[in-house]
N, C-alpha and C positions, 0 to 999 in steps of 0.2 A: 332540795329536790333539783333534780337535774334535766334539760332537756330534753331529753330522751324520757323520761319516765309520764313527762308532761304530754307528751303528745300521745304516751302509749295510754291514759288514762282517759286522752280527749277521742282518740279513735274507740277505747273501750266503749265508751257513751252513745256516739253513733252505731256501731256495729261491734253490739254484745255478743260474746262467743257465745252459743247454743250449749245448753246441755248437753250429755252426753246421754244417749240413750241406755238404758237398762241393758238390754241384748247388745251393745257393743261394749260393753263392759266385760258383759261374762263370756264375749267372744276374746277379749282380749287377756282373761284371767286364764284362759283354757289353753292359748297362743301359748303362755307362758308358762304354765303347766306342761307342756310337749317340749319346750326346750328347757327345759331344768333336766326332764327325763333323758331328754338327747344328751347331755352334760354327760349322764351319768347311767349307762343303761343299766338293765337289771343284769343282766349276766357280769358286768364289770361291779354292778353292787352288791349279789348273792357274794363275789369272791371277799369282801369285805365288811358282810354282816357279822359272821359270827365274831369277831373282834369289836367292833361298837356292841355289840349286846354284852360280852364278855367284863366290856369298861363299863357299860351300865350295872351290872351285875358286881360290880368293886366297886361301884357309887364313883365312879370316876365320871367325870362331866364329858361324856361322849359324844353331846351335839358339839360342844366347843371345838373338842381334838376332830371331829371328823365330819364339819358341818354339811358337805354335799349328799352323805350318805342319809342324814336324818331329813335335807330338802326331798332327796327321795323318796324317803317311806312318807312324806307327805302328800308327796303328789302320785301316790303309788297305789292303788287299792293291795294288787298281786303280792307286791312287796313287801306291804305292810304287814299285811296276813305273816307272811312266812316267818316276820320280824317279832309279831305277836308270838306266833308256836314255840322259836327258837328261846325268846326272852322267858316264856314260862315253865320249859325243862330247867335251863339253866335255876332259873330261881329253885325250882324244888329241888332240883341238885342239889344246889348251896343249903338248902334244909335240913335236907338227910343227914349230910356231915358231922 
């Protein structure tokens, strides 16, 4: 153990860092929720849905190949919807055949 870690364990003791509160958590999950979106907006992600759906739909691992696109539909409700629609023609598609 080192110097440093000594003292940061003896300031621990006197002044415990606080909890975090609940509402600053889920202000900070939501923060980050908007800059994933901003990474990736919708109009730049509709241009590249139908291809991750397409590689899901050939069982190809499409979060892997195109993981921004799938943080999106996460943090996306509008998104997601469209990704739901388009994923479930496709499937019946590939049924019909």
């Amino acid at each position: 153990m080192n110097i440093k870690t000594i003292f940061q364990r003896i300031k621990q003791r006197f002044h415990p860092t606080p909890a975090l509160q609940d509402e600053v958590v889920v202000r900070f999950f939501k923060l980050l929720e908007k800059v994933r979106k901003e990474d990736l907006p919708c109009d730049k992600m509709y241009t590249q849905l139908d291809e991750f759906v397409e590689r899901e739909v050939k069982a190809q691992d499409a979060t892997k190949l195109m993981p921004l696109i799938q943080e999106h539909l996460d943090c996306c409700s509008d998104c997601h919807e469209e990704y739901e629609a388009l994923l479930d023609v496709l499937k019946h598609t590939e049924n019909d055949k």
